[in-house]
C-alpha positions as CSV (number, residue, x, y, z in Angstrom):
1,X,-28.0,25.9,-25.7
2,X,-31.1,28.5,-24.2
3,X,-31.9,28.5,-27.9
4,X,-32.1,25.1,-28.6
5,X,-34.0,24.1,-25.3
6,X,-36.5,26.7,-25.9
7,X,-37.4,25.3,-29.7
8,X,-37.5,22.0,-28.2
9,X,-39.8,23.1,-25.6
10,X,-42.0,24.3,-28.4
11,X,-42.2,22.3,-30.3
12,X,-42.8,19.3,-27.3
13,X,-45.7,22.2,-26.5
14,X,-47.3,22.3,-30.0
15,X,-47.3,18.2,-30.1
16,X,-49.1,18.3,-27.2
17,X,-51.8,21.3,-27.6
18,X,-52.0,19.6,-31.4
19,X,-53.2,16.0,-29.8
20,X,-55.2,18.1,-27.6
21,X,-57.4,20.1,-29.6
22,X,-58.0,17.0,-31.9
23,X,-60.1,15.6,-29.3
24,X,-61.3,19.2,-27.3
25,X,-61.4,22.1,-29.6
26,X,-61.2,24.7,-27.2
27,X,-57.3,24.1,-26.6
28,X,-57.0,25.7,-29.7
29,X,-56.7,28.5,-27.5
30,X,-53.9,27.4,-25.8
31,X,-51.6,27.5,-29.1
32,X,-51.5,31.4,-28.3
33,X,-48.8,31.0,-25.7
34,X,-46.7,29.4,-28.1
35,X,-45.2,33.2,-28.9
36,X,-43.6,33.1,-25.3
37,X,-41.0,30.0,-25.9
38,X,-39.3,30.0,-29.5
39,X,-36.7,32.7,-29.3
40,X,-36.3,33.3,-32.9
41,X,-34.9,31.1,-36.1
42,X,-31.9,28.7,-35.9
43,X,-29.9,26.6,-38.3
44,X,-32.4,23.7,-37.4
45,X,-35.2,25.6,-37.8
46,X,-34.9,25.0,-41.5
47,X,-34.1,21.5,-41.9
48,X,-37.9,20.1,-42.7
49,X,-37.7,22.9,-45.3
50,X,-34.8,21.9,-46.4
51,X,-35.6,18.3,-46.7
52,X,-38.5,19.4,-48.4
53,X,-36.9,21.4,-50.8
54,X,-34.6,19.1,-51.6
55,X,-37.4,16.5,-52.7
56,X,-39.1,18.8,-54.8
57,X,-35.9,19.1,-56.4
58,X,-35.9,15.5,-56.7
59,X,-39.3,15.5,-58.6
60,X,-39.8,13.6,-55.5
61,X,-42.0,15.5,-53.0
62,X,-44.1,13.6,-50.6
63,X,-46.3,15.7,-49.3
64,X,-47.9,19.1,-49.0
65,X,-45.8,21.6,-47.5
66,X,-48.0,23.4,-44.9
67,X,-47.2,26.0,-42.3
68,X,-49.4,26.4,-38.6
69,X,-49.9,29.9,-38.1
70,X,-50.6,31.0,-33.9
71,X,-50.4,34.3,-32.3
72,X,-51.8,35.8,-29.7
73,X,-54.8,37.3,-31.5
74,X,-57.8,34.9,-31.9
75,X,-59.0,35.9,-35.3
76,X,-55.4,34.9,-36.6
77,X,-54.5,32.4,-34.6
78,X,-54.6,28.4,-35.8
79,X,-54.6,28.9,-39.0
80,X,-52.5,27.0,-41.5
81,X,-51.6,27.4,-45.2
82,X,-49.5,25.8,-47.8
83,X,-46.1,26.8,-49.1
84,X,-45.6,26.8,-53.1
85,X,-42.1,25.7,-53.2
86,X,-41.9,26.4,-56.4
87,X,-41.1,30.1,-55.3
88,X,-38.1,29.1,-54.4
89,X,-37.3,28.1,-58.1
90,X,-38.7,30.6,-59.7
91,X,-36.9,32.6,-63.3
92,X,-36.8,35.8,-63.7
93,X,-40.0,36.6,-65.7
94,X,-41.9,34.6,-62.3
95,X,-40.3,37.3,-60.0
96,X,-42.8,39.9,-58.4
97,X,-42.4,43.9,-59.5
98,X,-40.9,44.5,-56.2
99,X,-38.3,41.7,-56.5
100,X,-37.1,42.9,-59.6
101,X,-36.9,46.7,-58.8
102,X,-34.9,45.0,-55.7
103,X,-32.4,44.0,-58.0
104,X,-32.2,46.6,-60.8
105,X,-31.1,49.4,-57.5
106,X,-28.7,46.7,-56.5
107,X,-25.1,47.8,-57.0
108,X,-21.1,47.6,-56.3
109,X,-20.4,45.1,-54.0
110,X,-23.4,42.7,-53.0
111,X,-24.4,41.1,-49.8
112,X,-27.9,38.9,-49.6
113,X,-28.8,37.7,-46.8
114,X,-30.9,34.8,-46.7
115,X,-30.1,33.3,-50.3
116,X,-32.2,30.3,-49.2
117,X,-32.1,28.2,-52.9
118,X,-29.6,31.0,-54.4
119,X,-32.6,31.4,-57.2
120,X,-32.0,35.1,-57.9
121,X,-28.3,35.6,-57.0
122,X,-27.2,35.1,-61.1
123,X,-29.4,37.9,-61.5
124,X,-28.1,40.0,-58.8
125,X,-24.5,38.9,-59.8
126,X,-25.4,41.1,-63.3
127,X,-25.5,43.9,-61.0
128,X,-22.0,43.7,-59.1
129,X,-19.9,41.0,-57.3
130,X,-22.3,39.3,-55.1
131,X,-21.7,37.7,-51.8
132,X,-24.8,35.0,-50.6
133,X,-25.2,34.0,-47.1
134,X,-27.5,31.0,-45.9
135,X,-28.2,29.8,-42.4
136,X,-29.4,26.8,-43.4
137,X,-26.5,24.0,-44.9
138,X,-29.5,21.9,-46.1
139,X,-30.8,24.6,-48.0
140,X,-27.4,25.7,-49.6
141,X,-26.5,22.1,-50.6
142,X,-29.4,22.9,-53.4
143,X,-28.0,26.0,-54.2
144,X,-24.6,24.8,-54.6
145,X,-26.0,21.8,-57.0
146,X,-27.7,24.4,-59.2
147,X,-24.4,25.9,-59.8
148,X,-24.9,28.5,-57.0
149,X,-22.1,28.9,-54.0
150,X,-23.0,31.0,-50.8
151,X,-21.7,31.0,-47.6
152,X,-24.1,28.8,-45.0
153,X,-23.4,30.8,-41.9
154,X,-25.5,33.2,-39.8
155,X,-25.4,37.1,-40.5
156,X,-25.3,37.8,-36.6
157,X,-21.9,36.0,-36.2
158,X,-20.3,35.4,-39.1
159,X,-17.2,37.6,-39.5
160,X,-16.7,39.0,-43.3
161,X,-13.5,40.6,-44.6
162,X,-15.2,43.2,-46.6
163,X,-17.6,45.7,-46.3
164,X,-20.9,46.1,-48.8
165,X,-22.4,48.6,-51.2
166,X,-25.4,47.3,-51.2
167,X,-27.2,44.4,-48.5
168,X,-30.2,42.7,-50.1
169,X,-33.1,40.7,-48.6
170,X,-35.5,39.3,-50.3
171,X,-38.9,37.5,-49.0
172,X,-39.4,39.5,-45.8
173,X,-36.6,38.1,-44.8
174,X,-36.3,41.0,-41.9
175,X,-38.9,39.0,-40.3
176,X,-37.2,36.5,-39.4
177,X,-35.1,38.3,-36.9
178,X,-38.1,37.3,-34.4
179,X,-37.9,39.9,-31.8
180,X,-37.7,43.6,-31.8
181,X,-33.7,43.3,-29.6
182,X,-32.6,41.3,-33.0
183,X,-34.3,43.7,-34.9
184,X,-32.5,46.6,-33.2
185,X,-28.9,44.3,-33.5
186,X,-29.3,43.4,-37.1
187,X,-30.1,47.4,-37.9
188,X,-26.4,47.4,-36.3
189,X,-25.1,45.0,-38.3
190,X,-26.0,46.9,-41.6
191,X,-24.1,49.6,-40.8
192,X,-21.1,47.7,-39.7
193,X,-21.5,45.9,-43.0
194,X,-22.0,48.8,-45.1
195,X,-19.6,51.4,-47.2
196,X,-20.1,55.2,-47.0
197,X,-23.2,56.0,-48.3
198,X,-24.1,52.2,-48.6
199,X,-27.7,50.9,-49.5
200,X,-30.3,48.0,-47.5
201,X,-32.6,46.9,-50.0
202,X,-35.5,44.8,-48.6
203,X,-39.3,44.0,-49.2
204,X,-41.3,43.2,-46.0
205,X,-44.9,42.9,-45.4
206,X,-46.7,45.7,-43.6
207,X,-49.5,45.0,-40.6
208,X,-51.8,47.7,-40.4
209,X,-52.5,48.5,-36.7
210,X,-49.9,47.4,-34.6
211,X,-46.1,48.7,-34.4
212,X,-45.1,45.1,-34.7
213,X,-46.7,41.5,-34.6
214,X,-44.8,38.2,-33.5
215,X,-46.3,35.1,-35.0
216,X,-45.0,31.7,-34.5
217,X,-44.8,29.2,-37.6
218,X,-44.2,25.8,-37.2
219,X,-43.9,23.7,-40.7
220,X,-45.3,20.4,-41.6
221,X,-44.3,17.6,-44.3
222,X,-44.4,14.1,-44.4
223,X,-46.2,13.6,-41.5
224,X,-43.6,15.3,-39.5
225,X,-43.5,18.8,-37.8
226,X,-40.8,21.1,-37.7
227,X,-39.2,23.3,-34.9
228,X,-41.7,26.4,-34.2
229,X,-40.0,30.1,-34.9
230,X,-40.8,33.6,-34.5
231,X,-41.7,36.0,-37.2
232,X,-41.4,39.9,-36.4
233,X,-44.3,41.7,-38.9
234,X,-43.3,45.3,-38.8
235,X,-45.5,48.3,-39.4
236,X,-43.8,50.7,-42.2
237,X,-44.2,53.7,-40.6
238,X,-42.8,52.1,-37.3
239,X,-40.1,50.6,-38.9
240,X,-39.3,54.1,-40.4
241,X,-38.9,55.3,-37.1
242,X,-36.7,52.8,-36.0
243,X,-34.2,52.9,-38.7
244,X,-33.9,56.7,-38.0
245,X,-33.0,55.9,-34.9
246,X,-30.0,54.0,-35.9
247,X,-28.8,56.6,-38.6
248,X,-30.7,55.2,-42.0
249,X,-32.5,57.2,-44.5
250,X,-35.6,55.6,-45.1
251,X,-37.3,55.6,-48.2
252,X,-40.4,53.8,-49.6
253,X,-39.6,52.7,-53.1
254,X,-42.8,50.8,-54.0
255,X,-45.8,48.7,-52.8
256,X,-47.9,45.2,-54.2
257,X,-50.3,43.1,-52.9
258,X,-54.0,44.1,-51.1
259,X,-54.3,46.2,-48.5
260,X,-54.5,43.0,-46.1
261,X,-51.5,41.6,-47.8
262,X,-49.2,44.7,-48.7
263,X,-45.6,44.1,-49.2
264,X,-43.6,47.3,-49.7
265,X,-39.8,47.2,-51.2
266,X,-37.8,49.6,-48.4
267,X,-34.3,51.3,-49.0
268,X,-31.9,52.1,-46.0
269,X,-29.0,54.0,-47.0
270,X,-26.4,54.3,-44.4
271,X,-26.0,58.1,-43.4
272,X,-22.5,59.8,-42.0
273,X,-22.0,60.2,-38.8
């Protein structure tokens, strides 16, 4: 309920400092506080996605689909960008060099978390049994019509019977934990979820300066804004440092992008205790 009161508070706040600063640019400035009310993502947090996605499935999209970026740093803060949807479609031979190393060191038993569209799990499936989880029902209704069945629950309270060689995200999709606590929790729930010896495979985006960054995204189509969340950026070398802290080996597998856009493809593997 905290949760839900908070993302309506947001996004009630964005409305408002969005009429605002149509008429008096400066309270642009006052999108910066935005950081301090969305907690992190929720189920609902994904519906205008989802709606979206589900219209460019269609062939019947009705809009750009655009993202309002604001943090407390000025020289980052209101911007906005558009989302290719078609990423979330994309074949094999579209997939970036990280994303596909991702899934050739995949193995045994397969969680992903975050299987959004399912477009990649057939080609993780190659690999081993693979198990897809999806916070977002919307979402998974499209994954499920492509031939594509995940689970639509959320990895920090769903109960699974079995444990995982291998936990996958894909997308910087450790972002999306929004705060460094959840961060810390869903480090928890890796080992809980993992075999002896078992393997976190992920890709996230690396800031340069800062141990960690929280920006706040709220998502616009069809003349219609979304619920604000809260991204967690991570710096590499922090996050190393973290992770040893709760018992993984970390190791840097690759990197891709420019240095002001560099992604790197990360492997935890689970040590004894």
């Amino acid at each position: 309920m905290k949760s839900i009161n908070l993302s309506n508070i947001s996004q009630y706040l964005f409305k408002s400092f969005w009429a605002l600063s149509e008429r008096i640019p400066y309270f642009k400035n006052f999108f910066r506080l935005l950081r301090f009310f969305p907690l992190h993502s929720t189920p609902h947090s994904w519906d205008i996605l989802g709606i979206a996605l589900e219209d460019y499935y269609s062939n019947a999209l009705k809009s750009k689909f655009v993202y309002y970026q604001n943090c407390l740093q000025k020289e980052y803060n209101c911007k906005e960008w558009e989302f290719n949807l078609e990423s979330y479609f994309r074949p094999l031979n579209k997939l970036s060099k990280l994303e596909k190393k991702l899934i050739d060191l995949s193995y045994g038993n397969i969680l992903d978390i975050g299987s959004n569209t399912g477009y990649y799990i057939p080609y993780l499936m190659k690999r081993g049994a693979t198990t897809g989880i999806e916070v977002s029902s919307k979402i998974n209704t499209i994954a499920r019509k492509r031939g594509v069945y995940c689970i639509t629950g959320d990895i920090y309270s769903y109960k699974f019977k079995n444990k995982f060689d291998t936990v996958t995200l894909i997308g910087n999709d450790i972002a999306l934990s929004g705060t460094l606590y959840r961060l810390k929790k869903l480090l928890k729930i890796f080992s809980a979820l993992l075999n002896k010896n078992g393997q976190v495979l992920l890709i996230i985006r690396n800031i340069q300066t800062l141990k960690y960054w929280h920006v706040v995204y709220t998502p616009h189509y069809n003349g219609r804004f979304g619920t604000p969340f809260k991204l967690l950026f991570l710096n590499v070398h922090f996050f190393c440092k973290l992770a040893n802290k709760y018992n993984f080996q970390f190791t840097l597998l690759g990197r891709e992008g420019v240095p002001e856009n560099l992604f790197y493809l990360v492997r935890l593997i689970k040590l004894p205790r």
